[in-house]
BAMAR-191489 format. One line per 5 residues: number of its first residue (from 1); for each residue x, y, z of N, C-alpha, C, O. Coordinates in steps of 0.05 Angstrom, whole numbers. Example, Ala and Ser with C-alpha at 12.3 -4.5 7.8 and 13.67 -1.06 7.14 Angstrom:
% BAMAR-191489
1> 264,-114,156,246,-90,156,264,-66,156,285,-66,169 ~ 257,-45,142,273,-21,143,258,1,157,268,23,161
//
This chain:
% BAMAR-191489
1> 146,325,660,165,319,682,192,311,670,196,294,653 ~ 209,327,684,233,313,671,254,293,686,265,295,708 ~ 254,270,663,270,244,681,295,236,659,297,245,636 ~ 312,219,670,329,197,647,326,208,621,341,225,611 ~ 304,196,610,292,196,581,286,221,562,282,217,538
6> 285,255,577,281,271,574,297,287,549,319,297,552 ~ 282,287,527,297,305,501,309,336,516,295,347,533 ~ 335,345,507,351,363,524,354,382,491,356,370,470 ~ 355,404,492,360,425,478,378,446,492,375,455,515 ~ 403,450,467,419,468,475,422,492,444,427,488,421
11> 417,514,461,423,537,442,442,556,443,445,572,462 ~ 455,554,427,487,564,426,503,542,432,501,527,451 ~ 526,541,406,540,524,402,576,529,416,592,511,411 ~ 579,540,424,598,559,439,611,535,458,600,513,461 ~ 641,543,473,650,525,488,628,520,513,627,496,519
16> 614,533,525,601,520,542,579,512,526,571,493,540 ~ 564,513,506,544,502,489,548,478,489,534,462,501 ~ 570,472,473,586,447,466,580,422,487,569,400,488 ~ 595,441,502,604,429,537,580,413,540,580,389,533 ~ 553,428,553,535,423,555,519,393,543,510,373,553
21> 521,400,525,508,381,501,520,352,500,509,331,496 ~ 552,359,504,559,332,510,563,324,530,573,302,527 ~ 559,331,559,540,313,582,523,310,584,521,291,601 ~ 498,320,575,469,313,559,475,282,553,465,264,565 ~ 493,280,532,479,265,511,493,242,524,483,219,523
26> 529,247,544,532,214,554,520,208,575,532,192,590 ~ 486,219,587,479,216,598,454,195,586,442,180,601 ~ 449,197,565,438,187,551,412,198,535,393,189,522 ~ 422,220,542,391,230,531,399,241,500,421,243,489 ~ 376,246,493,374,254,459,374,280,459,355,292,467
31> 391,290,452,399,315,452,409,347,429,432,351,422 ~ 389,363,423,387,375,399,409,408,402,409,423,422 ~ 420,410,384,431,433,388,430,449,362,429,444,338 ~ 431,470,378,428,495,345,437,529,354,433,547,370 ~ 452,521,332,461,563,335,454,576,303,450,562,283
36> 454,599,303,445,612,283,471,611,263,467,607,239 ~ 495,615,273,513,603,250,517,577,254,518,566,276 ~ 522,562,225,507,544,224,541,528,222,546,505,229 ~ 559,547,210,586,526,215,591,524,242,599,503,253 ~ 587,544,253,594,544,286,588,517,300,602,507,317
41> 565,507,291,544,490,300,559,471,299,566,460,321 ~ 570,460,271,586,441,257,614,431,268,624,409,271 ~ 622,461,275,651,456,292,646,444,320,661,430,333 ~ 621,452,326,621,448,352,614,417,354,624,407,374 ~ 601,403,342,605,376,337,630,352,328,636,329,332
46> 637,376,316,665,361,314,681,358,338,693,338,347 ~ 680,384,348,696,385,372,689,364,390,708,350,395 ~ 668,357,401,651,345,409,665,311,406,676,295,421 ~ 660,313,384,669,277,377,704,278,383,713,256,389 ~ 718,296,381,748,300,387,749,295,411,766,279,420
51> 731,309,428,736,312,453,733,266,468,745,252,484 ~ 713,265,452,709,233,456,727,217,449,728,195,460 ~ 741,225,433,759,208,423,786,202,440,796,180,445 ~ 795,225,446,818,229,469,805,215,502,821,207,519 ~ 781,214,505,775,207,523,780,176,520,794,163,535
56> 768,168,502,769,136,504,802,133,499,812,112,507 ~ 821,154,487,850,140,482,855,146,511,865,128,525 ~ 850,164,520,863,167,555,848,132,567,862,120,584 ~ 833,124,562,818,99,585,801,109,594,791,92,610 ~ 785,133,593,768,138,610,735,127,605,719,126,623
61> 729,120,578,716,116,571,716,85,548,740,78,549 ~ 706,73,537,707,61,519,695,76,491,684,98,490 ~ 702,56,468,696,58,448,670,59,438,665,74,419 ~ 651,43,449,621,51,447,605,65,463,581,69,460 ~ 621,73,485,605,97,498,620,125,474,606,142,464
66> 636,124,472,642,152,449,625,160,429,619,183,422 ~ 612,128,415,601,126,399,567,134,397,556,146,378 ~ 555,125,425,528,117,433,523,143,440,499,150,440 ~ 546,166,449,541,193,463,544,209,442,544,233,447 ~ 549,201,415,559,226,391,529,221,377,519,237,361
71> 519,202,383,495,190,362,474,205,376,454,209,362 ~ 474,213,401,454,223,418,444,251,413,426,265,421 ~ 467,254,393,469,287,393,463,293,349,473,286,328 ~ 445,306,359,437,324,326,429,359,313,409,372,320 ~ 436,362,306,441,391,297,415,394,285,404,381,267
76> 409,415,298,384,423,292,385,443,268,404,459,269 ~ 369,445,246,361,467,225,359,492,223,370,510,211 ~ 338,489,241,325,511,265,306,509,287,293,488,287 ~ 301,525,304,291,530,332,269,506,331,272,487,347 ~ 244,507,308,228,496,305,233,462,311,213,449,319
81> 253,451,309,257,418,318,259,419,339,262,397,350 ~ 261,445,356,259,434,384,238,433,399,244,436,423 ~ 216,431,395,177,422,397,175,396,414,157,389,430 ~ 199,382,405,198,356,424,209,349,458,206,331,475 ~ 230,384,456,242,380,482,233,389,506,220,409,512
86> 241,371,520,225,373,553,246,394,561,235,416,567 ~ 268,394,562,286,420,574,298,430,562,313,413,551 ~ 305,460,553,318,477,530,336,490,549,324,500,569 ~ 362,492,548,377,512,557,389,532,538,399,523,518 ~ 389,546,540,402,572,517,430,583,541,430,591,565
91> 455,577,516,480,582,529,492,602,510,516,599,504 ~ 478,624,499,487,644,481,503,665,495,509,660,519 ~ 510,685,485,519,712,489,504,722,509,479,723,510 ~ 526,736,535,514,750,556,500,778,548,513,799,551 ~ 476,779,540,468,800,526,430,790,533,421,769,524
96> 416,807,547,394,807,557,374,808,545,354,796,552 ~ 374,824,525,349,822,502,350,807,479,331,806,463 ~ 384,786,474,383,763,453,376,739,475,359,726,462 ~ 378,727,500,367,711,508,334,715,510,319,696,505 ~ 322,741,517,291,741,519,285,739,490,261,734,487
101> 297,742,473,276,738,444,285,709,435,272,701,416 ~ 310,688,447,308,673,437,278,655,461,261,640,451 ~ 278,660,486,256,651,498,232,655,495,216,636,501 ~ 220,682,485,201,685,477,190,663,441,169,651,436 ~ 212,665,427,208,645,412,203,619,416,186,606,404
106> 216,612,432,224,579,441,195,578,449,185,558,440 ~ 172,600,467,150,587,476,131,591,459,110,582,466 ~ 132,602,438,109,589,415,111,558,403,94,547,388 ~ 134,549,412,140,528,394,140,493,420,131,470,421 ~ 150,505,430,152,480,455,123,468,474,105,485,470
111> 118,457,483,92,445,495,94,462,526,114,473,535 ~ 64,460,541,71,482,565,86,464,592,83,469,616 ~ 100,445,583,113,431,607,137,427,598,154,415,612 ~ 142,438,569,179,447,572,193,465,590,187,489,592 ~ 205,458,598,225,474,625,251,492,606,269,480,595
116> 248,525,604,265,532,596,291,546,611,289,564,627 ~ 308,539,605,318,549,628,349,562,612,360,548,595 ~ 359,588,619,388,605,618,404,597,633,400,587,655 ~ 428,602,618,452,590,633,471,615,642,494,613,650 ~ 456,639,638,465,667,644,483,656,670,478,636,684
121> 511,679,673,528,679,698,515,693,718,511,683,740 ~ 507,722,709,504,739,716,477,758,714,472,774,732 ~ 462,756,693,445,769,696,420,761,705,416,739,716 ~ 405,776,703,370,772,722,357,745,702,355,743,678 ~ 349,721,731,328,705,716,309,713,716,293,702,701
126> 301,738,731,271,740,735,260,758,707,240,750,694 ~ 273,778,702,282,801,674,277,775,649,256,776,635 ~ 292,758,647,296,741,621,268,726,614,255,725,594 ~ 264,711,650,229,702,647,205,713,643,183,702,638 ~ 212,749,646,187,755,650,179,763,619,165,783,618
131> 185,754,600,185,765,575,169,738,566,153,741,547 ~ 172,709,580,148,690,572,120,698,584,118,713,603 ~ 99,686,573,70,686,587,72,664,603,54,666,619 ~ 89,639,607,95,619,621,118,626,637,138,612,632 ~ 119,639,651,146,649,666,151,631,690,175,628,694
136> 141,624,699,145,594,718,158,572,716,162,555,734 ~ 164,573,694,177,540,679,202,561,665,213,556,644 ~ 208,586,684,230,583,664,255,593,692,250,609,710 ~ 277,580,689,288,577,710,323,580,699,330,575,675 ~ 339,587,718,360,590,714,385,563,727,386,555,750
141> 401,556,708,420,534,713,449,540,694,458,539,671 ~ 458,546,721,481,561,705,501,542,714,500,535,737 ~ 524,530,695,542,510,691,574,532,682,579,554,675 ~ 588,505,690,621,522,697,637,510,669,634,489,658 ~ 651,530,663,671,517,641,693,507,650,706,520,666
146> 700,481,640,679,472,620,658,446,634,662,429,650 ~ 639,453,621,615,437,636,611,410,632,590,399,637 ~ 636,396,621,644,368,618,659,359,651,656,338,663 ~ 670,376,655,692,370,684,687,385,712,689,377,735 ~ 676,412,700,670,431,727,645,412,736,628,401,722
151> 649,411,766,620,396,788,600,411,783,580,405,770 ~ 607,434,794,583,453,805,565,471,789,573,488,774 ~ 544,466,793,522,484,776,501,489,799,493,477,818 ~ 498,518,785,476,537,809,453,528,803,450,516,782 ~ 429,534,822,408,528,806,400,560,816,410,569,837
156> 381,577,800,372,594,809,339,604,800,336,612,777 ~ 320,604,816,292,609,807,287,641,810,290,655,831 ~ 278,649,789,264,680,794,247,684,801,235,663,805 ~ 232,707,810,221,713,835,187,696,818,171,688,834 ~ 182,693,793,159,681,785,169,644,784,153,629,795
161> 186,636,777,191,607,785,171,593,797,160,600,817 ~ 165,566,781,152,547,806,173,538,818,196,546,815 ~ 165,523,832,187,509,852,198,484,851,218,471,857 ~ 168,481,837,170,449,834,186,448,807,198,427,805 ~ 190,462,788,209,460,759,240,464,766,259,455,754
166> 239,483,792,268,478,802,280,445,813,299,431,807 ~ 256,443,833,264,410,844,267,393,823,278,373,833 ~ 262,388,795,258,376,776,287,372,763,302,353,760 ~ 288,404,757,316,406,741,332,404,761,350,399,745 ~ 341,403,780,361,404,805,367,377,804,389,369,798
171> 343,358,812,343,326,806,352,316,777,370,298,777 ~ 344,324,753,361,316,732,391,326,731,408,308,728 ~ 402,359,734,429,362,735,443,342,759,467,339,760 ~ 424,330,779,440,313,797,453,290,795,471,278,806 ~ 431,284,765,428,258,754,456,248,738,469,227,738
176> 460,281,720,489,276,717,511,285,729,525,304,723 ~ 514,267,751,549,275,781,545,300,778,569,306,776 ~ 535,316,775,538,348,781,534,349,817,524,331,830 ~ 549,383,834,545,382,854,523,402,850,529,421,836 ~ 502,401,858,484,439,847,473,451,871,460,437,886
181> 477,477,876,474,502,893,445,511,888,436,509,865 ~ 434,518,904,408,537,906,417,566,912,428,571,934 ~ 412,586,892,417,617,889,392,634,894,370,628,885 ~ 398,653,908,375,671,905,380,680,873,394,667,857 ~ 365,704,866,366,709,834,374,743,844,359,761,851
186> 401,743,842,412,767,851,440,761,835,449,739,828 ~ 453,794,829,470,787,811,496,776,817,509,784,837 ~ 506,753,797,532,742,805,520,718,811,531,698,802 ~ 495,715,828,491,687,838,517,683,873,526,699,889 ~ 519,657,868,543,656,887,571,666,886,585,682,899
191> 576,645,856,607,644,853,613,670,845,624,685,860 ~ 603,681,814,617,708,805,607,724,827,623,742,827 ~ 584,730,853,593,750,866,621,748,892,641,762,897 ~ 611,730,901,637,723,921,669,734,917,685,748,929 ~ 663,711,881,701,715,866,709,743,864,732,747,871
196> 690,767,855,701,790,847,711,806,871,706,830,872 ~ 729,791,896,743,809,901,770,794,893,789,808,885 ~ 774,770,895,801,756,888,811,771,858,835,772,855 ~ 799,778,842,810,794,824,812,822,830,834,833,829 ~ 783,840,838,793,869,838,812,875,857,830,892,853
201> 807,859,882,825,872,900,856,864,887,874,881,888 ~ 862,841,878,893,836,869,901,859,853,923,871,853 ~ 872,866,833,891,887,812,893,918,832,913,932,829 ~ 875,924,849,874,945,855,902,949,878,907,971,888 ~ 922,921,884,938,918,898,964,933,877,983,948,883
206> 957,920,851,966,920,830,970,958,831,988,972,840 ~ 954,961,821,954,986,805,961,1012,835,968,1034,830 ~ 958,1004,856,971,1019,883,998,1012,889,1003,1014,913 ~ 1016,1004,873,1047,990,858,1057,974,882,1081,971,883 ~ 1040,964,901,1052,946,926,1055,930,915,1077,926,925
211> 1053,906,891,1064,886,882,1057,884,850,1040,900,843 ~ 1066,869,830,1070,865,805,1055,837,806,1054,822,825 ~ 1045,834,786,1025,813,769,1032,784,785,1015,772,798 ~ 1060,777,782,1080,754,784,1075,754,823,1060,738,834 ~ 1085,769,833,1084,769,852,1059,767,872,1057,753,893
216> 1039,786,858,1013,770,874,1000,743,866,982,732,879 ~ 1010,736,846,1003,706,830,1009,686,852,992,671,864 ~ 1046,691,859,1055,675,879,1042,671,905,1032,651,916 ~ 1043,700,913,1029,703,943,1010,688,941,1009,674,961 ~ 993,684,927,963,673,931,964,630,936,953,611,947
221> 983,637,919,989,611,909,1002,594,931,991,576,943 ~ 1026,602,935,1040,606,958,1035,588,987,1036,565,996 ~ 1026,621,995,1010,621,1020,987,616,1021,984,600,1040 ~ 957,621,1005,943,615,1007,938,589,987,915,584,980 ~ 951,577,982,943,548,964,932,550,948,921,528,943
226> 924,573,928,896,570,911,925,559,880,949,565,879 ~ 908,543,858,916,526,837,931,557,824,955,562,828 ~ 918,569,815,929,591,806,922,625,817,900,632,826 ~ 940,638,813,937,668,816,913,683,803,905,675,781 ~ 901,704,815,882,719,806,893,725,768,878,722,750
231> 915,732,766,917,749,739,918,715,726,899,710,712 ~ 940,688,730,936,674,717,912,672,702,909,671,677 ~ 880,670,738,868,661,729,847,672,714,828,658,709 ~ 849,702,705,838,715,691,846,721,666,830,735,654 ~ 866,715,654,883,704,631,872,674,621,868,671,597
236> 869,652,639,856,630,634,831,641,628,827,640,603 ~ 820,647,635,786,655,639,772,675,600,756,674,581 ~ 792,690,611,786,713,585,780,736,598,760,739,612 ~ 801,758,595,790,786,596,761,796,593,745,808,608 ~ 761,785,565,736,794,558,713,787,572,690,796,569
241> 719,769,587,691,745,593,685,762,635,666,772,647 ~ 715,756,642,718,773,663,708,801,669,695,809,688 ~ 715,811,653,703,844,652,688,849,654,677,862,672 ~ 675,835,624,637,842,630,624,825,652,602,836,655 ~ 625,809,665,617,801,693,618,825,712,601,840,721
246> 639,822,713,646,848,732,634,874,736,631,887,757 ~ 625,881,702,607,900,697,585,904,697,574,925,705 ~ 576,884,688,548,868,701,539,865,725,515,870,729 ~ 556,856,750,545,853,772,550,887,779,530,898,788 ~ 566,898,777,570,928,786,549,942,788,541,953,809
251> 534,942,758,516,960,744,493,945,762,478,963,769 ~ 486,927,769,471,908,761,464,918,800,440,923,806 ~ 482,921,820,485,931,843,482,954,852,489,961,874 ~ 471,967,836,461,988,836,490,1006,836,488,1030,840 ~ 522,993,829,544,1016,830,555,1011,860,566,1030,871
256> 552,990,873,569,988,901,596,982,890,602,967,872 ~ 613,999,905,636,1007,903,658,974,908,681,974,898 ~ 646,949,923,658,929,922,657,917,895,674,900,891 ~ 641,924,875,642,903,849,657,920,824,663,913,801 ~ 660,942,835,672,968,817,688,950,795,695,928,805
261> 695,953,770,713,941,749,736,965,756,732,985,769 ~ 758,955,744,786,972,751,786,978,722,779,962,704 ~ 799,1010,720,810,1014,694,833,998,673,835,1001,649 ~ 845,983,689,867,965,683,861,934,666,876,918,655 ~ 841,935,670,829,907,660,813,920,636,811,907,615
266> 801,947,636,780,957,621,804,961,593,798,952,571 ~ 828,975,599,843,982,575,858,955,567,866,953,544 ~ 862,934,586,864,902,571,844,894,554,849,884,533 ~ 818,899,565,791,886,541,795,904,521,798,892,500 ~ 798,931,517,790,949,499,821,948,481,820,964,463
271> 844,936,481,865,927,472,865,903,458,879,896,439 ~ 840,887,473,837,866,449,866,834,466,875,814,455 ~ 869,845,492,883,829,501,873,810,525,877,815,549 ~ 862,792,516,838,781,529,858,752,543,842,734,550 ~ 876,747,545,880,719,553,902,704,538,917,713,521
276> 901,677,550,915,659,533,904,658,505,918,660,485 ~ 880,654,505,868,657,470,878,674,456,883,665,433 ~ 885,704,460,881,719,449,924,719,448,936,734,433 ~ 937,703,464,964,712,462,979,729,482,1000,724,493 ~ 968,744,483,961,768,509,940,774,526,916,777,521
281> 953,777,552,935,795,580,948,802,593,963,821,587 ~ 949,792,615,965,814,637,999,795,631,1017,804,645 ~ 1006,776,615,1027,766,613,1020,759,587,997,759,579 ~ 1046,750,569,1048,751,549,1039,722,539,1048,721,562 ~ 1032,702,531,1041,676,514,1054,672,485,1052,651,471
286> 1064,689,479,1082,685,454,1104,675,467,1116,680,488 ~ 1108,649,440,1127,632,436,1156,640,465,1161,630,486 ~ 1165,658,451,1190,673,453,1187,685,484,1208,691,496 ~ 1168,688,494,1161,703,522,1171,692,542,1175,667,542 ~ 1177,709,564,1201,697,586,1175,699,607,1160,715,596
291> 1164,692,630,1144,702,649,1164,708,673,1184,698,682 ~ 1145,734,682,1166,749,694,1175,736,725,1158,721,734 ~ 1191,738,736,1189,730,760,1177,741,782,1171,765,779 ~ 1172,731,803,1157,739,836,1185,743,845,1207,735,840 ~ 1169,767,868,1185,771,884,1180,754,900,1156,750,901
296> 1194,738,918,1187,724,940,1200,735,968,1222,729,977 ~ 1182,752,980,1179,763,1006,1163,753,1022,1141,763,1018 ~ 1164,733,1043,1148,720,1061,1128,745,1069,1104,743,1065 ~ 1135,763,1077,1117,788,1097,1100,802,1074,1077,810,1077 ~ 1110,803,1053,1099,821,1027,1071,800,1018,1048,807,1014
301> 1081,776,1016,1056,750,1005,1039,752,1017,1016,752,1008 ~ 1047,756,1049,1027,747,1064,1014,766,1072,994,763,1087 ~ 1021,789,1065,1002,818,1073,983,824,1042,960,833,1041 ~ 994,819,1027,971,810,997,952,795,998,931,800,985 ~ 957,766,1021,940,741,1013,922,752,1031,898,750,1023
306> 926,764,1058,912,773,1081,897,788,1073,874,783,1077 ~ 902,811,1059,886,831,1047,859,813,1032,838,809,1044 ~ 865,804,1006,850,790,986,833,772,1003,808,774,1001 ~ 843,754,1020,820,728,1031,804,738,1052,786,724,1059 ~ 809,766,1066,791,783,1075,769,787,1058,748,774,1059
311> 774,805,1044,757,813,1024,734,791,1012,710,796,1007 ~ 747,767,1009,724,739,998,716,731,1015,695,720,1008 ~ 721,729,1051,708,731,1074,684,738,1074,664,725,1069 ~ 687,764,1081,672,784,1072,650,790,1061,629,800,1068 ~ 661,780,1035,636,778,1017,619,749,1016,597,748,1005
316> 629,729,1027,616,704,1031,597,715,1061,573,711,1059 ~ 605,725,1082,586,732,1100,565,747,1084,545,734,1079 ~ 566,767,1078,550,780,1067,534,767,1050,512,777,1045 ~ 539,746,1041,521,738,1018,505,713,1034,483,709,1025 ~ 512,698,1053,504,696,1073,476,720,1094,453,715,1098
321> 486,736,1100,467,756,1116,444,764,1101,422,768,1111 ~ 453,766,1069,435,760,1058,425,748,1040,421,757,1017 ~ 419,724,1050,408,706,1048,404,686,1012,390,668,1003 ~ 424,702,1004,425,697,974,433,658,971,434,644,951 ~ 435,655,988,442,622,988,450,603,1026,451,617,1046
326> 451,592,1027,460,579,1052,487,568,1058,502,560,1040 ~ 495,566,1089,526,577,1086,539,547,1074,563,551,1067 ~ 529,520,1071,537,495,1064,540,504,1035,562,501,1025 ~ 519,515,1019,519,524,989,541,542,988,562,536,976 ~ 539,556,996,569,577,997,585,562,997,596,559,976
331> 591,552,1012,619,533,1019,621,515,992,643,514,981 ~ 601,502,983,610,482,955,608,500,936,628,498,922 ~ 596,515,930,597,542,906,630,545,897,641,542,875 ~ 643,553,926,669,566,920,691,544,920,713,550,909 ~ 688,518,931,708,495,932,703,490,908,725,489,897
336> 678,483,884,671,463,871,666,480,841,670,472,818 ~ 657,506,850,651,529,827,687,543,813,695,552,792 ~ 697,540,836,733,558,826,752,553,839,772,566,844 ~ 740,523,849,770,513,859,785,523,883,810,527,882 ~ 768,527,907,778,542,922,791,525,948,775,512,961
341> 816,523,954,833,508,963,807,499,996,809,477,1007 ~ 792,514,1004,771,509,1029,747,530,1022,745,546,1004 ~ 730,521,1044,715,544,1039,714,566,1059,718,561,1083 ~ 709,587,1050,724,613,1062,703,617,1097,713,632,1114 ~ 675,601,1103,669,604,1124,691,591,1147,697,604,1167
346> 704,565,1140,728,544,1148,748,554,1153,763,550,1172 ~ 751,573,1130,784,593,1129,774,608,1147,784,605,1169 ~ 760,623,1146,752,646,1178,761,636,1198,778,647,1212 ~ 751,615,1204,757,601,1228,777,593,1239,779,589,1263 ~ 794,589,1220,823,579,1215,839,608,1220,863,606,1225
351> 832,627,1219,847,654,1205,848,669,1238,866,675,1253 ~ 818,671,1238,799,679,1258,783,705,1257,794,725,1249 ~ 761,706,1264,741,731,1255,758,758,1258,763,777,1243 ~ 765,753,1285,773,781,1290,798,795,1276,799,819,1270 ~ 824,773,1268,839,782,1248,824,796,1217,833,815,1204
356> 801,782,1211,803,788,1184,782,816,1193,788,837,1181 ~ 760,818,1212,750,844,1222,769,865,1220,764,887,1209 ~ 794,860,1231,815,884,1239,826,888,1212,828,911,1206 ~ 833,867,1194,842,885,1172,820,891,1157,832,903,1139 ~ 794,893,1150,771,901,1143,777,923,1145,785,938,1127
361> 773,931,1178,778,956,1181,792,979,1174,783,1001,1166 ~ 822,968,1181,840,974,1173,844,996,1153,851,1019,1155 ~ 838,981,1134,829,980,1107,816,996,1098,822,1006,1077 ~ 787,1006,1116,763,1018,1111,776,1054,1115,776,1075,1101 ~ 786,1046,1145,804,1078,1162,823,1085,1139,822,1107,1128
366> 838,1068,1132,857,1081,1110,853,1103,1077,865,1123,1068 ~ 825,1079,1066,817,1096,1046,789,1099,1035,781,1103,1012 ~ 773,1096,1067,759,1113,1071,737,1104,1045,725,1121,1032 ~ 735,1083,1040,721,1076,1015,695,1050,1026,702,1031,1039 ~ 677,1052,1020,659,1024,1028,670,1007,1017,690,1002,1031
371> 669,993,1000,683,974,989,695,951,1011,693,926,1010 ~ 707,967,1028,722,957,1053,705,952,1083,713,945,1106 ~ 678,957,1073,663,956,1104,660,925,1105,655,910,1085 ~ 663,917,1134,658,892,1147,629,883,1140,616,904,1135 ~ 613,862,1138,597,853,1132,579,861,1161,592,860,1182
376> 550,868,1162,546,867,1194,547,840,1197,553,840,1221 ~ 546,811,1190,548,789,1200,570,783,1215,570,773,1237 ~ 597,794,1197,621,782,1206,617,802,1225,622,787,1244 ~ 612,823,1235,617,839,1253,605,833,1279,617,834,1300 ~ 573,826,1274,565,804,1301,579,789,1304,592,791,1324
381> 582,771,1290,600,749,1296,633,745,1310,645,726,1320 ~ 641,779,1304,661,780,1330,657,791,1360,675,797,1375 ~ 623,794,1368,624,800,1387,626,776,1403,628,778,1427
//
């Protein structure tokens, strides 16, 4: 059973690895981590204690909680020291057959009441579990970067899941201030399916030359209040990290035309222009770089913002209709998962069904593409 006292394993040392490990451990628990490169591991401990250090100079913390939470944490050799842990999360590479062989290993080695659980965005818990002979105890808990500050974490069980290993882990991620969602095990979960129209539709606004990068940044920002713009915030995010989501849930959807990836983002990843990290994305960050300006057209913003918060409408009904989560979970998913100035059932209401129905439509008559069909929910829902 997992409580307080519970040894926590994290695999992959990576910014959400990291992340991970060190709310683990100021939670108090004893906490093991291990990646196959072994400096990686190293950095990531350092980072770790950096990150503590600035915390206690900000006030947020003291000097012996920095201390008591760096001590909690030990770098594992290999896989094999983790025999003692009650809960293993593996936060590696979105890649489906390196998480099933690191789980298939993990259960020769762990006791049958370790809870394993992926921190996958996007892909199948049920696919990843079914590769254990204990597939019940292995459950999906997927955490936001970075998972020191982001609230919200999904919880999501595959179709073999007990239930009771979800109520378990749900109650310990609660344990630390986390807000956590119940997901069906469908792709995207809540947040990455919902979000992917606030990006495709911006770029596809994009690449149909009604507005430039800057300008739908504004609009959104603007008028609809969100912290940052779709391209900002896919520049913050990473190209790279964005894309293959995108691709993932697409493929993963059997190819419905709403999760489609845009060519425009595909020749940014394949350019190697992934973000602020990388220097370049859809805007420059070198030193010397000017950022371009918005146009600021009241009627132009607001026929962008109208378009786009349709579209996340939309897809929040739908994900709703079916049944992939409940509409209160929806609603903290998208406030608490990406910062979303309300939640978009609130904004309907505020907006009103039948406006965002009519440009649905609109939309649909024009180019004749699904992508654009009304949810049948939202569509009862304007009778």
């Amino acid at each position: 059973m997992l409580h307080k006292n519970s040894c926590i394993g994290v695999i992959g040392a990576g910014t959400m690895g990291s992340g991970i490990v060190q709310l683990a451990a100021s939670f108090g628990h004893k906490v093991l981590l291990f990646d196959a490169n072994v400096a990686v591991a190293a950095q990531a401990v350092d980072r770790i204690g950096k990150s503590l250090e600035s915390l206690v100079q900000k006030g947020k913390i003291t000097d012996a909680i920095a201390k008591s939470t760096l001590s909690n944490i030990t770098n594992a050799k290999s896989i094999d020291e983790f025999a003692k842990c009650d809960l293993i999360i593996e936060a590696v590479i979105e890649e489906l057959s390196v998480k099933v062989e690191i789980l298939k290993k993990l259960e020769q080695i762990v006791s049958k009441e370790c809870v394993l659980a992926t921190n996958t965005s996007s892909l199948s818990v049920t696919s990843i579990a079914a590769a254990c002979a204990g597939s019940g105890r292995v459950v999906g808990i997927h955490f936001f970067n970075p998972a020191t500050i982001m609230p919200l974490v999904e919880l999501i069980p595959g179709i073999a899941s007990d239930m009771k290993v979800i109520e378990e882990s749900r109650a310990l991620i609660d344990s630390w201030n986390k807000v956590t969602v119940l997901a069906k095990d469908t792709p995207g979960f809540i947040v990455n399916r919902v979000a992917r129209s606030f990006y495709g539709e911006a770029i596809r606004i994009y690449e149909e030359g009604i507005a430039d990068f800057a300008t739908i940044d504004w609009a959104l920002k603007e008028i609809g209040g969100f912290k940052m713009g779709p391209f900002e915030l896919m520049d913050f995010i990473g190209n790279d990290v964005n894309f293959k989501v995108t691709e993932t849930v697409w493929t993963q959807m059997f190819f419905d035309s709403r999760y489609k990836p845009s060519l425009t983002q595909k020749r940014l990843y394949e350019a190697g222009f992934w973000g602020r990290k990388k220097g370049r994305g859809y805007y420059s960050y070198a030193d010397s770089a000017v950022m371009p300006e918005a146009k600021r057209d009241k009627d132009l913003g607001s026929a962008i913002f109208t378009r786009i918060i349709s579209m996340l409408i939309n897809e929040a009904y739908d994900t709703l209709y079916y049944k992939i989560a409940s509409k209160e979970d929806i609603e903290l998913a998208m406030t608490k998962g990406v910062n979303y100035p309300k939640g978009l059932f609130k904004w309907s209401e505020e907006i009103g069904l039948r406006k965002i129905h009519d440009e649905l439509t609109r939309l649909h008559a024009r180019y004749n593409e699904d992508r654009y069909r009304p949810s049948v929910l939202l569509s009862d829902s304007c009778k």
